[in-house]
N, C-alpha and C positions, 0 to 999 in steps of 0.2 A: 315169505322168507327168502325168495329168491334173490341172489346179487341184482338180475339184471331189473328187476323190480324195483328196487331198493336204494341202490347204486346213486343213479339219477337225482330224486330229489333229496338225496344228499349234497351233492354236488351246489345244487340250485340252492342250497341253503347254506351251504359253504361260501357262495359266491355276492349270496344278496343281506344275507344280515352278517356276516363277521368282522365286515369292515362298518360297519352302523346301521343300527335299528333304524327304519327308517318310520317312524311313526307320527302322525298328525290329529290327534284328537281335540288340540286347542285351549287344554290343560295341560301346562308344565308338569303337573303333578302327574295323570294317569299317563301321559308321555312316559315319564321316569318309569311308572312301574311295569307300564307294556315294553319299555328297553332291556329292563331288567332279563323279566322274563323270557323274553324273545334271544338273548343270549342266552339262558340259562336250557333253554327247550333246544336250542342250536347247539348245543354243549351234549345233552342229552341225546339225541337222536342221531346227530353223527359218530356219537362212539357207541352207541349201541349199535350202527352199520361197520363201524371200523371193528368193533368184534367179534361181529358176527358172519364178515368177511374179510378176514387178515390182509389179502389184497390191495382193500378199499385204504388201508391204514397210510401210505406214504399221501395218496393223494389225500388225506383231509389232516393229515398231522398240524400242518402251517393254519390252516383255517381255522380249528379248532384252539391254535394256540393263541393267535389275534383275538377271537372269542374270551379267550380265558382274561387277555389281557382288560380287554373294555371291560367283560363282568368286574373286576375286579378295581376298576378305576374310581375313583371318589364322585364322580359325577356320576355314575349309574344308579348309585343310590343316596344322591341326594335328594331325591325328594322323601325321604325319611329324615334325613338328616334336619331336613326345612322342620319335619311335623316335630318329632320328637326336640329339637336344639341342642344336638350332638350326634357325631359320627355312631353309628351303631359298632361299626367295629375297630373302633377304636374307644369302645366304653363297653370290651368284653364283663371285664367287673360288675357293672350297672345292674340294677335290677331290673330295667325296663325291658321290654318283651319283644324289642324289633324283629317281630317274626317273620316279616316280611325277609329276611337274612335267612332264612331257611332255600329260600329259591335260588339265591349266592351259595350258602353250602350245598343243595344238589349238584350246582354245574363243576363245582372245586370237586365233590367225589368225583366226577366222571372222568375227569383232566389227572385226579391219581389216581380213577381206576386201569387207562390206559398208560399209565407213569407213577409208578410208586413214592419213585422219587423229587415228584415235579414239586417247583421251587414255592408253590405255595402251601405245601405241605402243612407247613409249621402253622401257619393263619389259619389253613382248614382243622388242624385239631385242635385249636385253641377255640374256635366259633363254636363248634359242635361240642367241647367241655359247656362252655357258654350256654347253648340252646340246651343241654342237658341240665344244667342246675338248676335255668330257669321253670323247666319245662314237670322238672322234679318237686317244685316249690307249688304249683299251681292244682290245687286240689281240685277243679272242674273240668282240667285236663286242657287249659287253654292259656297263652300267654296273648300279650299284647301286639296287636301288628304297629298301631298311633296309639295315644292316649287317648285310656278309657274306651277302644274301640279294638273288640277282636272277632276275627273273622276263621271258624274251624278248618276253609278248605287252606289257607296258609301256615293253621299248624300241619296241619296232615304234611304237608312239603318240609315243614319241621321233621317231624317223624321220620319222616321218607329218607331226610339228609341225614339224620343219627344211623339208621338201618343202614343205608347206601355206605357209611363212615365205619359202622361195625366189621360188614359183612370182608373191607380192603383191609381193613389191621386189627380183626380180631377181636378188637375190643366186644366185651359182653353188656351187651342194654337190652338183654331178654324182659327183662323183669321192668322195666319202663316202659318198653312197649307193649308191651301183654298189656299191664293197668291201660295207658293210655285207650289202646284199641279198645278195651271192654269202655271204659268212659265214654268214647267217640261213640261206642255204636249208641250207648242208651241213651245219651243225651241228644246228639245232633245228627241222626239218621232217624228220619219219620216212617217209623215202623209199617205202615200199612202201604204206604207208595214208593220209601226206599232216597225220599228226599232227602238231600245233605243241608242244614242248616247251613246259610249265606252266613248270618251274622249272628252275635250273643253277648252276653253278658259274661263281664267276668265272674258273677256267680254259678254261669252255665245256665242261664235259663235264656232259650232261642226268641231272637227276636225278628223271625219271619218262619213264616211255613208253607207248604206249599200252595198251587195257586189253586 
């Protein structure tokens, strides 16, 4: 917990991913989602350093804000756009389950946790109505990340984005995620070794187990 611990690879993470991910896997697709995420984990970690030392706040405010900006660019999350054949957030309405947009709304809580009022405000509460209806509708406790294809540690970031959304403006999803979590654990935690189910069905039955 200490700044001067802490401080540093903040910095190095403010410095090397928020102007671009730089990733090379040789799939356009796991490219996209390792982008994704790598702003959204850069998003994450710097404000959790800028609040936990007030200090550290001016020097990552700019970085964090470039960050917000790529998360939030249409090409970050195109390679969902590619699977599904539409903008996920731009087909809030939709029934489809782009849960993969739950790692977009953790990094949007963190940008109004450190700014109430930051200018994506309004898209952040519309996405998390979104992943909340969705997630409401889903009796296995799991929505779609692609079609016909869902993966529980991407709802969990679902989750995690309602709670993170709750706990800045109040809003009440006790009772969502109470059920949820009771689903997650029985269904996709392997009681005897604590394993997270990778992948499943949308009827919730796991389709891998541990090794």
């Amino acid at each position: 917990g200490a700044r001067d611990a802490q401080a540093p690879f903040a910095r190095a993470v403010a410095r090397e991913v928020c102007d671009g991910a730089r990733v090379g896997t040789g799939s356009a697709h796991f490219d996209g989602e390792w982008a994704l995420v790598s702003y959204q984990l850069a998003l994450l970690g710097m404000g959790q350093v800028a609040r936990a030392h007030p200090g550290e706040v001016s020097g990552l405010r700019d970085a964090m804000a470039r960050c917000g900006v790529r998360l939030m660019a249409a090409e970050a999350r195109a390679f969902g756009t590619t699977r599904w054949g539409e903008d996920g957030l731009a087909s809030l309405d939709s029934a489809h389950g782009h849960a993969y947009l739950g790692y977009l709304a953790l990094g949007l809580g963190m940008l109004r946790a450190m700014d109430p009022h930051h200018p994506t405000a309004t898209v952040h509460d519309a996405l998390i109505a979104a992943l909340a209806r969705r997630l409401e509708a889903a009796p296995a406790g799991l929505i779609e990340t692609y079609p016909d294809e869902a993966y529980p540690p991407d709802v969990a970031s679902v989750v995690g984005a309602i709670g993170l959304h709750a706990s800045i403006t109040g809003a009440d999803r006790r009772a969502l995620i109470a059920r949820w979590s009771q689903t997650f654990r029985a269904r996709y935690v392997h009681p005897a070794s604590g394993y997270v189910v990778q992948r499943a069905s949308l009827a919730g039955d796991p389709l891998d187990a541990p090794p």
